[in-house]
N, C-alpha and C positions, 0 to 999 in steps of 0.2 A: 292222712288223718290230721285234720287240723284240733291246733292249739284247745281250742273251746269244746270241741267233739270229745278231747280224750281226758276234760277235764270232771272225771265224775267223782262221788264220793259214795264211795259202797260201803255198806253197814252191814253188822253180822244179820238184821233183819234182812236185808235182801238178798244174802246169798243165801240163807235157810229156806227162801221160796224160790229160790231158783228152779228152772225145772230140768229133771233128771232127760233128758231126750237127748243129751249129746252135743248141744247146740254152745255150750260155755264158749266165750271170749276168749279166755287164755284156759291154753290146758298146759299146769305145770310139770314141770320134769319127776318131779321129785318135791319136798316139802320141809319145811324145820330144819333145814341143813344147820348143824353149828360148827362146823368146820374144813367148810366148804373150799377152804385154800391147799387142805391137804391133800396130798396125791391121791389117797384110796378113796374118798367124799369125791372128789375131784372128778377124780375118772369117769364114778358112777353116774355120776350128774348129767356128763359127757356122753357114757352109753346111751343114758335113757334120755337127752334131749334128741341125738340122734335117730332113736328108735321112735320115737315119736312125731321125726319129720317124716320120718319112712311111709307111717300109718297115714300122713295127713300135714304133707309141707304148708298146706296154705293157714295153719292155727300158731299163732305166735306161742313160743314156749317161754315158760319163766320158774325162778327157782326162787323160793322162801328161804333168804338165807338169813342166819343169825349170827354171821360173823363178817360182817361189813363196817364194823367199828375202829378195825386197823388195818390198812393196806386194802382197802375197797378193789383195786386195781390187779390185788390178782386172786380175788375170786371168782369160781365158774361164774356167777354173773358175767362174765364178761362173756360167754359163750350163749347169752339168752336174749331175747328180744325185750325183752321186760326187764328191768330192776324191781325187785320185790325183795323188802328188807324188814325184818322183825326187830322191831326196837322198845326195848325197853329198859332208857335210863332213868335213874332214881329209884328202880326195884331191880333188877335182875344184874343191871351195867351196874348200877351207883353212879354217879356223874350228875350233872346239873343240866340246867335245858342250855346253856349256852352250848356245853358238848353235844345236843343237839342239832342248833345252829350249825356249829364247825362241823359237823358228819354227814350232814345233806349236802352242804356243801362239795365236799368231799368225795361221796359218791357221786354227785353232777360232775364234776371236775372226771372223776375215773369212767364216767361212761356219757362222755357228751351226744346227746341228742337220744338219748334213751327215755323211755316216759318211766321215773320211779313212783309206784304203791307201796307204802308204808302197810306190810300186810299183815303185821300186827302191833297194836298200841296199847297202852291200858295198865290196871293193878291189879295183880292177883297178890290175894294174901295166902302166900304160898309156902312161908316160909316160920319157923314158932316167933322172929322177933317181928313179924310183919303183921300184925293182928287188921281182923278185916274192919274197914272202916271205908264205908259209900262215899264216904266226902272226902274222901282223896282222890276214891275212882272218879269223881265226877269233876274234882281239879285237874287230873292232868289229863281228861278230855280233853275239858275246857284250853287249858293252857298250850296244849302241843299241838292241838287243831288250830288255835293262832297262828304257830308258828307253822304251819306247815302249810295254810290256807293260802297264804299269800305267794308263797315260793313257785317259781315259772314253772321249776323242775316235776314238781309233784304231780301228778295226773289221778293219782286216787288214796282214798286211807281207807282201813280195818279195825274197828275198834274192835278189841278182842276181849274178854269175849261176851257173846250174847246173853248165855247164861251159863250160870255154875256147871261145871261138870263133873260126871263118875269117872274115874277111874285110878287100877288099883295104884299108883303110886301119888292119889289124894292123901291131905294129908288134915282131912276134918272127914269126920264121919267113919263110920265104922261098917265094914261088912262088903255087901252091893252098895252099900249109901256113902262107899267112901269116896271123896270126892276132893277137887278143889274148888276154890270160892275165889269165880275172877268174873263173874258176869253181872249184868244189870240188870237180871234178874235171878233169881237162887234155881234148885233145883226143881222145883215144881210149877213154875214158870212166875211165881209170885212176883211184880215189879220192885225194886227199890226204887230212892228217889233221883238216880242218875239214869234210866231209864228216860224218866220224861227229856233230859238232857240228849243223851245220846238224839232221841228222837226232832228236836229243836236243832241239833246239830246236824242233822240229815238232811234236814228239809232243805230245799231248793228258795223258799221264801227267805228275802234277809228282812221286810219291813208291811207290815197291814196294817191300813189307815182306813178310818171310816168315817167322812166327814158330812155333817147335818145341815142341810140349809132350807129353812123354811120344810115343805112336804118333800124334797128333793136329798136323797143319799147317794155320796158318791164313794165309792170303794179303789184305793187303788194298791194294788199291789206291787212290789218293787222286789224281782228275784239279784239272786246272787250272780256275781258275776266269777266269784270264785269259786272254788270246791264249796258246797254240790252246784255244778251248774248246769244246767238243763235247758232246752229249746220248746221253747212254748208255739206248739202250732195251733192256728185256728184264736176265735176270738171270742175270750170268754161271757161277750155281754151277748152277743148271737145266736141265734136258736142251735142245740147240741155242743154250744161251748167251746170251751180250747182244752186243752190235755197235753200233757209234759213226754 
């Protein structure tokens, strides 16, 4: 699998139309691990990667782990084909983006030649002193898909999450409506303004020109060569076009 094939950037919009037929890329082990170094986290991780080459050796396995912050090197990640790391510093970690920097790092160093998905990012106001505020979520988009766009190591991100969600240990809303409030769009799928963000950041386009001369318009497009990066076949000025 080369470099630029595994270089994609998945968004909570396209896993939510993913189609349920069995056909996913990666089927993980297990999910959320936050403790993934321990023996008992450990094991389990273990049985059920196992069990799942059983069902189907030829599907890479991978585990969402939340504790690759210290000692990357001896978590089950190291028993998965995938590195897949939930990270959220400056809300959940506390730490700075630099500790960002040095943690990618760091997980490259502990699993060289590993493709890492950052498979969850983002701000949830989760917490009473973390009041919710779109323009933070929509900062450290902005700011840690910087840093993480350009890195050789990275092969995919997660911004998390899509939209708000129910559940009972939410900590706004009362009842069935109790919820947390960590997406870019609320519960009723309403957009906020990091939304349009998320969406600008998905896209595979990094630059559209549209230049006038005399009765003559010429359009040119200019994709990304980084995360999201995609293979344009076919030629878009051509009868049926080109497609990503």
């Amino acid at each position: 699998m080369s470099t630029r094939t595994r270089r994609r950037f998945v968004s909570e919009v396209a896993l939510a139309s993913a189609p349920a037929s069995g056909t996913s890329i990666i089927q993980s082990s297990t999910c959320c691990g936050r403790h993934s170094s321990r023996r008992p986290a450990y094991a389990f991780a273990k049985r059920m990667r196992e069990e799942a080459k059983r069902l189907d050796p030829r599907r890479p396995a991978a585990y969402a782990s939340n504790s690759l912050q210290r000692t990357p090197e001896h978590d089950v990640t190291a028993l998965m084909d995938i590195v897949e790391w939930n990270e959220y510093y400056e809300t959940w970690y506390g730490g700075t983006l630099d500790d960002v920097r040095t943690n990618v790092e760091a997980i490259q160093r502990a699993f060289p030649g590993k493709p890492i998905i950052v498979s969850e990012y983002g701000f949830c106001a989760c917490t009473p002193e973390r009041t919710e505020g779109d323009g933070r979520r929509a900062e450290i988009l902005k700011t840690y898909t910087e840093i993480y766009r350009p890195h050789p190591g990275v092969a995919g991100l997660i911004f998390f999450c899509y939209n708000d969600y129910r559940t009972h240990v939410g900590d706004r809303g009362k009842g069935v409506l109790k919820q947390r409030v960590h997406g870019v769009v609320d519960l009723y799928g309403a957009r906020k303004p990091s939304y349009n963000l998320l969406r600008e950041e998905s896209s595979p386009i990094d630059a559209f020109e549209i230049a006038v001369d005399g009765n003559k318009l010429t359009a040119a497009i200019r994709t990304r060569a980084q995360l999201p990066a995609y293979a344009l076949a076919g030629d878009p000025g051509q009868s049926g076009g080109g497609r990503w």
